[in-house]
C-alpha positions as CSV (number, residue, x, y, z in Angstrom):
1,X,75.9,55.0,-82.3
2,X,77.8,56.3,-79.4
3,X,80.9,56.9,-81.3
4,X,79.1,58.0,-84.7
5,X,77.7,60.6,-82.7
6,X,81.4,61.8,-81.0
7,X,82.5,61.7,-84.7
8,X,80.0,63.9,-85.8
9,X,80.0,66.0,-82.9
10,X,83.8,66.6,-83.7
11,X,83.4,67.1,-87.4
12,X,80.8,70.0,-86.5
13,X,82.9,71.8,-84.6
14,X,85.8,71.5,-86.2
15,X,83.9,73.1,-89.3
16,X,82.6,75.8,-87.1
17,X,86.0,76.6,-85.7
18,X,87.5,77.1,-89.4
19,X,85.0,79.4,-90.7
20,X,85.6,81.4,-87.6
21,X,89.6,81.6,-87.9
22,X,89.1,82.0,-92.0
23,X,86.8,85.3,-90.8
24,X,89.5,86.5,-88.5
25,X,92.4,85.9,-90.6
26,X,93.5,82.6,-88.7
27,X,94.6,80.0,-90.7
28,X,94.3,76.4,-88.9
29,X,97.6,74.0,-88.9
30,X,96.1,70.9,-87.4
31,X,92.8,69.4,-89.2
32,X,92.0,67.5,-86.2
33,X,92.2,64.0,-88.0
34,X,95.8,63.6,-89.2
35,X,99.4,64.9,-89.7
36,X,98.7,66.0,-93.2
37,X,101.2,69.3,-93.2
38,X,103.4,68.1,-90.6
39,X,106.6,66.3,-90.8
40,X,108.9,65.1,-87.9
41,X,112.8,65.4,-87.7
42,X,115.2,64.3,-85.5
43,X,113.8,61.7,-83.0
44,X,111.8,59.0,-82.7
45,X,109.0,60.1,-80.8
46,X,105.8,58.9,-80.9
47,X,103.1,61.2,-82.7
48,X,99.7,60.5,-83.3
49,X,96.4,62.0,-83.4
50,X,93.7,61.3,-80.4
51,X,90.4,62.5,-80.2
52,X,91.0,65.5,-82.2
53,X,94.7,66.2,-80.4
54,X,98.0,65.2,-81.9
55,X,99.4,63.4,-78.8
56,X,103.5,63.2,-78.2
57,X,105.1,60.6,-76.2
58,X,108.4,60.4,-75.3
59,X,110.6,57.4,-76.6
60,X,114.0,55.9,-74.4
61,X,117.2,56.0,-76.2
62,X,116.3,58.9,-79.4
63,X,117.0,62.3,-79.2
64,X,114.8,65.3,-79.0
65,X,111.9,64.9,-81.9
66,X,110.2,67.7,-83.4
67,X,106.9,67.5,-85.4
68,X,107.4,70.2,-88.2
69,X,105.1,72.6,-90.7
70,X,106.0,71.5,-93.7
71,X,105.6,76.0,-94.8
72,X,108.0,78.0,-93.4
73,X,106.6,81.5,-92.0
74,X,108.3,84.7,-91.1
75,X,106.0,87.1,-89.7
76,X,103.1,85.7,-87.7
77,X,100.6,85.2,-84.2
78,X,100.8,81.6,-83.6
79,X,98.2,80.1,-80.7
80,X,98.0,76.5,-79.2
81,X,96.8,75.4,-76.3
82,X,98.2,72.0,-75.0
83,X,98.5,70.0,-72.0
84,X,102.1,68.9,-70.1
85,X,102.7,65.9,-67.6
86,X,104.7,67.1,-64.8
87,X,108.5,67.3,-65.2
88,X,107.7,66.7,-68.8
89,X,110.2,69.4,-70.8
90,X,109.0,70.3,-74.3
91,X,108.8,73.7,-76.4
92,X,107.7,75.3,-79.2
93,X,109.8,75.7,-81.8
94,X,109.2,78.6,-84.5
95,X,111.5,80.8,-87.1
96,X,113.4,77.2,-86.9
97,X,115.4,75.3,-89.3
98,X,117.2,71.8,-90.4
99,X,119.7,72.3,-92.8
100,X,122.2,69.6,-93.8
101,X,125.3,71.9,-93.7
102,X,124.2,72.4,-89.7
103,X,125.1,69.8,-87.5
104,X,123.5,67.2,-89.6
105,X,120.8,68.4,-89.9
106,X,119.7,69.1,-86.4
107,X,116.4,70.8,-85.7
108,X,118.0,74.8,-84.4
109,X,116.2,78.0,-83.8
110,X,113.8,79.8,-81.6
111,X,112.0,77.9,-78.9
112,X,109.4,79.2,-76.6
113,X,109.7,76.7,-73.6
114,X,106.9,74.3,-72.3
115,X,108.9,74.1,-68.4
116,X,106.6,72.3,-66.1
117,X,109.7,71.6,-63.7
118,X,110.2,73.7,-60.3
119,X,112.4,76.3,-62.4
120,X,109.3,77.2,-64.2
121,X,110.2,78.7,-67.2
122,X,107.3,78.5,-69.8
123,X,107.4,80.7,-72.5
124,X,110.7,82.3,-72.1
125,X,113.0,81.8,-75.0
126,X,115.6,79.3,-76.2
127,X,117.3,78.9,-78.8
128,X,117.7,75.5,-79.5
129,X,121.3,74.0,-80.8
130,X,122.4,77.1,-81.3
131,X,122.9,80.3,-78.4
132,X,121.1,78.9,-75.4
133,X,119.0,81.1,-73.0
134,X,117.7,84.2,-75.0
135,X,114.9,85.2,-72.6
136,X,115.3,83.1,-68.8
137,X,112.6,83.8,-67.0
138,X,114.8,85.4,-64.1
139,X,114.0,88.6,-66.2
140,X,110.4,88.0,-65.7
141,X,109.8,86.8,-62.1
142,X,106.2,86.8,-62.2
143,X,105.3,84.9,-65.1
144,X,106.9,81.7,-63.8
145,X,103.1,80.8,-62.4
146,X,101.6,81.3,-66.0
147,X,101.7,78.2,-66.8
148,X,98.9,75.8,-65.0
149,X,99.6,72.4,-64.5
150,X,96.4,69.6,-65.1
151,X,94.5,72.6,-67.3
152,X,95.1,73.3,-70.6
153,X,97.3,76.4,-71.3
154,X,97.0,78.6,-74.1
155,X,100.3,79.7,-75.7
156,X,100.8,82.6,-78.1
157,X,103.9,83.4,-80.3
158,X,104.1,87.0,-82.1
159,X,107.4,87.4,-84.2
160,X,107.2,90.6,-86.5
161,X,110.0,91.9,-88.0
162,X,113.1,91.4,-85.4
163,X,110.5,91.5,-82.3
164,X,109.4,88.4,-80.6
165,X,107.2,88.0,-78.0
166,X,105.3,85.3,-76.3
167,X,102.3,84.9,-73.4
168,X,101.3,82.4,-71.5
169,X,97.3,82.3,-70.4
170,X,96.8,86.1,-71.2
171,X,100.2,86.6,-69.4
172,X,103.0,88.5,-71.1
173,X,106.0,86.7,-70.5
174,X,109.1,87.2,-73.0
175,X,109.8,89.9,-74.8
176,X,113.3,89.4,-78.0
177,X,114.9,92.0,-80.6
178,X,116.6,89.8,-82.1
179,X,117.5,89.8,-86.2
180,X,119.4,86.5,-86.6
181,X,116.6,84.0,-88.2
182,X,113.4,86.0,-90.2
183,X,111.7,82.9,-91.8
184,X,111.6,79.0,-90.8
185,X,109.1,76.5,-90.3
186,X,107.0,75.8,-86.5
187,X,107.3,72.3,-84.7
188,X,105.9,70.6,-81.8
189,X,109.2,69.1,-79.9
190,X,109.0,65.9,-77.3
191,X,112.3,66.6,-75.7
192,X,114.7,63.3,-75.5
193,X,115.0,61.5,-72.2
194,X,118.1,59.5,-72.7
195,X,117.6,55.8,-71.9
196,X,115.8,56.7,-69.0
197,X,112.9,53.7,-69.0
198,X,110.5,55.6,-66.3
199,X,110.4,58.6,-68.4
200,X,109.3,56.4,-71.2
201,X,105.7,57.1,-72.1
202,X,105.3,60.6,-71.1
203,X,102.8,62.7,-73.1
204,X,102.1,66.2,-74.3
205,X,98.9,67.1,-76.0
206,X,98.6,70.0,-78.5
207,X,95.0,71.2,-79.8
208,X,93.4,74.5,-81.5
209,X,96.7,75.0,-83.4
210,X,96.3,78.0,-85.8
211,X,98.5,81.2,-87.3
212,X,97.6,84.6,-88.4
213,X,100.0,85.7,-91.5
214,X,98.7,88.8,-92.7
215,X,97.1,91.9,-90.9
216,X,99.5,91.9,-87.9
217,X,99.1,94.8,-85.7
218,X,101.9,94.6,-83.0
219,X,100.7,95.4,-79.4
220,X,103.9,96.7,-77.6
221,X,103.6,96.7,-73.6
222,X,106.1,97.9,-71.5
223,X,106.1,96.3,-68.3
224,X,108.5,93.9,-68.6
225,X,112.0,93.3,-69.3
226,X,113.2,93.9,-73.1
227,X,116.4,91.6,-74.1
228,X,117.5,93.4,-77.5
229,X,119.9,91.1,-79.2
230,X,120.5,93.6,-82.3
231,X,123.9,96.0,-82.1
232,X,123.3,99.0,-80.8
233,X,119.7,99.7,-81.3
234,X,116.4,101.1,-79.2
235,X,113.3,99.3,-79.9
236,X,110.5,101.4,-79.6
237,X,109.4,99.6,-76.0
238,X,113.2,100.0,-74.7
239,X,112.8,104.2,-75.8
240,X,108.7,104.1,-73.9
241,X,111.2,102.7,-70.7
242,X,113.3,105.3,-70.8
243,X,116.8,103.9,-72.2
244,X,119.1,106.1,-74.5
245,X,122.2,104.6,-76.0
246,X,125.3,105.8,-74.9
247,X,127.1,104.7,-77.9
248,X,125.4,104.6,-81.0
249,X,127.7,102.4,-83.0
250,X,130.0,105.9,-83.9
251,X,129.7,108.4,-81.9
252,X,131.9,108.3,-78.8
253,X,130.3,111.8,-77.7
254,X,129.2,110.5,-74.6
255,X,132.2,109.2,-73.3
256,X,135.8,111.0,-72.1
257,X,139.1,109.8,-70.1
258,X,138.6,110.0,-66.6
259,X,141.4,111.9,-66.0
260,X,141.8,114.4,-69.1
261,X,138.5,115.1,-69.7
262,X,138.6,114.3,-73.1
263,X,138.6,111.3,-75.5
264,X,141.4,109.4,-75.7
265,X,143.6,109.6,-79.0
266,X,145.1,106.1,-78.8
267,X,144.0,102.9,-76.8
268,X,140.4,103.1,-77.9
269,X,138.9,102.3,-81.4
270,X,135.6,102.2,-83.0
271,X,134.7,100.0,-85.6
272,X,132.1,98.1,-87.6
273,X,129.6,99.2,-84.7
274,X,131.9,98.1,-81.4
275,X,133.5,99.9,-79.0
276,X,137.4,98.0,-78.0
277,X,139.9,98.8,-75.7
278,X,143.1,97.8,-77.8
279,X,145.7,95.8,-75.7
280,X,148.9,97.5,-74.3
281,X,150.3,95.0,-72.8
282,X,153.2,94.8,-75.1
283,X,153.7,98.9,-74.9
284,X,152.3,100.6,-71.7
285,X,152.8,104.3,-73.6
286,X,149.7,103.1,-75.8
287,X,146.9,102.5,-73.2
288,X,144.1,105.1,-73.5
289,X,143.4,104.9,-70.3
290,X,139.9,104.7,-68.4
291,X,136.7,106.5,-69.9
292,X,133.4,107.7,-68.3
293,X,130.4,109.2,-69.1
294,X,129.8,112.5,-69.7
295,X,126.6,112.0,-67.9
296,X,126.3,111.4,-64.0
297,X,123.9,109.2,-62.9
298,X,121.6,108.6,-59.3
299,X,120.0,105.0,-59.9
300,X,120.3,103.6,-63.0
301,X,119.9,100.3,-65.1
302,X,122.6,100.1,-67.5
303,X,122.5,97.7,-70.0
304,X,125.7,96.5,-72.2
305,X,127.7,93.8,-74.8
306,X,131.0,92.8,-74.1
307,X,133.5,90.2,-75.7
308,X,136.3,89.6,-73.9
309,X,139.7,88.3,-75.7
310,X,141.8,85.4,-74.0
311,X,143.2,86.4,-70.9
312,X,141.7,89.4,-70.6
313,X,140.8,91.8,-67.7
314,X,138.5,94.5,-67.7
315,X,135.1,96.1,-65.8
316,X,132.4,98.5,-65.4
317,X,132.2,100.7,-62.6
318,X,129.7,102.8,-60.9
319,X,129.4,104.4,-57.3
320,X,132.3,107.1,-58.8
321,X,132.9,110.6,-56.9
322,X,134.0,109.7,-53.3
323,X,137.9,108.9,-54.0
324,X,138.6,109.9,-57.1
325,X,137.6,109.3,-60.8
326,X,138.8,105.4,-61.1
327,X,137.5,104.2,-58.2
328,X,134.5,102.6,-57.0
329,X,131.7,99.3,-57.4
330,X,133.3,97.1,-60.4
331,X,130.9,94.9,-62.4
332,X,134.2,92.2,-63.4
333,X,134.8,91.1,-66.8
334,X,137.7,88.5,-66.8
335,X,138.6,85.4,-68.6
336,X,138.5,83.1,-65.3
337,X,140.1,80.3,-67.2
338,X,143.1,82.4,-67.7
339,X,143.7,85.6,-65.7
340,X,145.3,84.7,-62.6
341,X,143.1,87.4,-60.6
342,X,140.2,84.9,-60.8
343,X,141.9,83.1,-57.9
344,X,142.7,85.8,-55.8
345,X,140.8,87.9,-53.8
346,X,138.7,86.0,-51.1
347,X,136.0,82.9,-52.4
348,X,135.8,83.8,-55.8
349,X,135.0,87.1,-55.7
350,X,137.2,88.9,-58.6
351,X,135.6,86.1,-61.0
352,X,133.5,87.2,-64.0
353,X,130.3,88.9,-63.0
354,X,131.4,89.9,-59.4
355,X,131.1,92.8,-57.5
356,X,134.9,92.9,-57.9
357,X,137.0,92.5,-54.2
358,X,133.4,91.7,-52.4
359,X,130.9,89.9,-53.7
360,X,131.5,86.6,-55.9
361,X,128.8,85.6,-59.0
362,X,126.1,83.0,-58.6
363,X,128.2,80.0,-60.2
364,X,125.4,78.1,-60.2
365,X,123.0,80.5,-61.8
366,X,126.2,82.0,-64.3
367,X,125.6,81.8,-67.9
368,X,129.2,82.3,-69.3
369,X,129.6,82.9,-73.0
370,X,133.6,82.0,-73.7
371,X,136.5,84.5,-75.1
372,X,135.4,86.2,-78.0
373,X,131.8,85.6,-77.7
374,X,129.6,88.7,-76.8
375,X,127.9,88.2,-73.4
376,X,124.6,90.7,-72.1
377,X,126.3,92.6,-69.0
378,X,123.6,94.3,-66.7
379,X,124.2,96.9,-63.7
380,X,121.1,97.7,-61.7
381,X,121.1,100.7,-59.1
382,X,117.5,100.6,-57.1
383,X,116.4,104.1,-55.8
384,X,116.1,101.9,-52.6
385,X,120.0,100.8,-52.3
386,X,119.8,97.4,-53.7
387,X,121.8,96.9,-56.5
388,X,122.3,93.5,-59.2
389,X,124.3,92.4,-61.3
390,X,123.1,90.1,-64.0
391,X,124.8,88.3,-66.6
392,X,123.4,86.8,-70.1
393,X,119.8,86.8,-68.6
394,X,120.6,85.7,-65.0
395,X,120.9,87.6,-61.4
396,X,124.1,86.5,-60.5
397,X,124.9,89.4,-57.4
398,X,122.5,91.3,-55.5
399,X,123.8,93.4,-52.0
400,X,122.5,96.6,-50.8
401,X,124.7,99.4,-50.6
402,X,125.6,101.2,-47.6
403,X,124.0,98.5,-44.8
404,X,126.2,96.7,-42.6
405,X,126.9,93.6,-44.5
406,X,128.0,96.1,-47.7
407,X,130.4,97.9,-44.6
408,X,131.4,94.4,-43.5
409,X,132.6,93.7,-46.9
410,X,134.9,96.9,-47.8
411,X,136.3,97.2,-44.4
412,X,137.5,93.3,-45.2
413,X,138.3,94.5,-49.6
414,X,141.2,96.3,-50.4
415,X,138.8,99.3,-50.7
416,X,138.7,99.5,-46.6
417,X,140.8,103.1,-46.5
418,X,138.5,104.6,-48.7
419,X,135.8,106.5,-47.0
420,X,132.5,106.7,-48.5
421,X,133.9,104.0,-50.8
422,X,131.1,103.2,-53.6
423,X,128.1,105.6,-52.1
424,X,128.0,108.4,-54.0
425,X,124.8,109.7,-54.5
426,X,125.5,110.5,-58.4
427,X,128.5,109.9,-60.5
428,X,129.6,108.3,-64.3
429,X,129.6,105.1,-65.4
430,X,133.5,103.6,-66.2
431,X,134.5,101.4,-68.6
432,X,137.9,99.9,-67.4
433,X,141.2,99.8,-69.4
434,X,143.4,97.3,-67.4
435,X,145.9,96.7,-70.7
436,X,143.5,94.1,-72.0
437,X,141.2,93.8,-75.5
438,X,137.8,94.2,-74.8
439,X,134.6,94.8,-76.8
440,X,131.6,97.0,-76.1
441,X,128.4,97.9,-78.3
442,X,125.2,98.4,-77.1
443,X,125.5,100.5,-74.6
444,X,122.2,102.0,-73.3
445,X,120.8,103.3,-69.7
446,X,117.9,104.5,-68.5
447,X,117.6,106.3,-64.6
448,X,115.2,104.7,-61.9
């Protein structure tokens, strides 16, 4: 009688709970008494419905399984609340695909992360077997406590058009511009655990799992960071924060040689959206030379693409004015495998990412994509002196300029006979031609 009445109990609310998604628009993906819609890829995982809860549990010696919607869906709000063991890693995958013409047909796409570890990245996005990090939650500091261990946590996906966003308990936590997949299906991954036997057993519960299709009002906030993926554009949250591009795609209008004052007629080309510094290496009389902006700026976040080619050396600096146009504060770009300044210098501190001659990048934390890949470059100038360098998500230098660790530091650099060296108030932003190929698009800045 007991059970009947649990039975019962569950049927009547699940019938309550559809009429009042079908009167919102929300369209339920779990029944609450099978898998009927669902199909799983991949692994061997263990999926089954409890108690009105499709329960994973993770399997030695199988890779990561994913439970998929059979329907693939484009734009959407997806919700789910579910429940993590400790140090269990799972995610959400959505916009996904398995295709057999792609690594056998392995499970790739968009993944908003279920991260119960000390990192504590829930909800920031992945993208699985394909790109990597996307959205690390180092660009979102404060979200890393959404996500409430031994309580049931309420996830919510929004993809329209190329923006995609995700919360965590009511918190905002990742915010995407990115055009590469519009349409794939949503699945439910138990992430693999190798032949490790006392992982074996490990569970993830998912319940109340439902999508809104149709009606989709997007509700932009702009309080947190914005990682646009797409070439050279503003999304309308980037243009509320402030940014302007300073390269469009075309137009090098904002940009001159540091030393004529003009545009360079050789060593610099656009094309098919991307700005590259052509190499010279073979024949010094056709460098273009160093450009700058037009536009001086006080503090700043400048955000920007760049592909390096094999070999190559290049940089962006900033902190202009003191001693001259070409020197100041260098964000590095440099093939580390292969340009032979990555070992000089003192502890690594002319390798990619570093505040060139002073300050070496976070090894640990770097996210380095390889030559002729684009990476996400960052330059932030706090009204307070502190100043970052991030690269593809991650903070990889942070110093403050003008205290006496910063003095410390250029009277040991080859910088120490410049006076003033990197504190000018206000100057350009540089985009170094050291002889190299190098790319650039998406080029925007905003002032702090």
């Amino acid at each position: 009688m007991k059970n009947f009445i649990s039975i019962l109990f569950l049927t009547i609310s699940t019938i309550l709970v559809t009429n009042a998604n079908a009167q919102d628009g929300w369209e339920n993906l779990f029944n609450g008494e099978n898998l009927d819609g669902w199909i799983q890829r991949n692994g061997e995982a263990e999926y089954e419905v409890v108690d009105g809860e499709i329960v994973g549990t993770t399997v030695a010696g199988t890779p990561n399984s994913f439970l998929c919607t059979e329907k693939n869906y484009s734009d959407f709000v997806f919700e789910v609340e579910l429940l993590v063991e400790p140090n269990m890693n799972s995610g959400i995958q959505f916009r996904s695909l398995s295709l057999p013409d792609y690594n056998n047909g392995r499970v790739h796409g968009y993944q908003c992360e279920v991260d119960p570890s000390e990192r504590a990245w829930s909800a920031g996005i992945y993208d699985e077997a394909r790109r990597g990090w996307l959205y690390p939650l180092d660009l979102n500091p404060d979200a890393r406590k959404a996500l409430k261990m031994g309580h049931w946590n309420k996830y919510r996906i929004e993809c329209i058009g190329n923006s995609i966003r995700t919360w965590l308990n009511d918190i905002p936590v990742a915010h995407v511009i990115d055009d590469m997949t519009s349409e794939g299906f949503i699945a439910l991954q138990v992430h693999g655990i190798g032949n490790n036997k006392e992982k074996e057993g490990e569970q993830i519960k998912w319940r109340n799992i439902r999508i809104k299709t149709e009606n989709l009002v997007p509700d932009f906030y702009s309080d947190i960071h914005v990682e646009n993926l797409v070439a050279n554009n503003l999304n309308i949250v980037e243009k509320k924060q402030g940014f302007h591009l300073l390269f469009d795609g075309q137009s090098t209008d904002c940009w001159k040689n540091a030393n004529t004052g003009e545009f360079p007629e050789q060593g610099w080309q656009v094309k098919n959206g991307v700005l590259t510094i052509l190499s010279s290496r073979q024949d010094s009389s056709k460098k273009g030379g160093d450009i700058i902006t037009k536009e001086e700026f006080g503090p700043f976040e400048f955000k920007f693409d760049f592909m390096y080619t094999d070999g190559a050396n290049s940089g962006v600096k900033y902190g202009l004015g003191n001693n001259g146009p070409s020197i100041g504060l260098e964000y590095q770009i440099l093939d580390d495998e292969k340009h032979p300044d990555a070992k000089k210098g003192v502890v690594g501190n002319r390798t990619m990412s570093s505040l060139y001659d002073l300050i070496p990048s976070s090894k640990e934390r770097r996210f380095t994509k390889g030559p002729n890949e684009w990476n996400r470059g960052r330059v932030v100038v706090y009204p307070c002196g502190k100043v970052q360098h991030w690269l593809n998500g991650r903070k990889v230098v942070e110093y403050t300029r003008g205290d006496n660790i910063y003095k410390a530091l250029v009277a040991r650099s080859k910088y120490a006979g410049f006076e003033g060296f990197g504190m000018a108030e206000k100057g350009p932003i540089l985009l170094q031609d050291h002889h190299d190929t190098v790319h650039f698009r998406s080029l925007k800045i905003r002032n702090l």
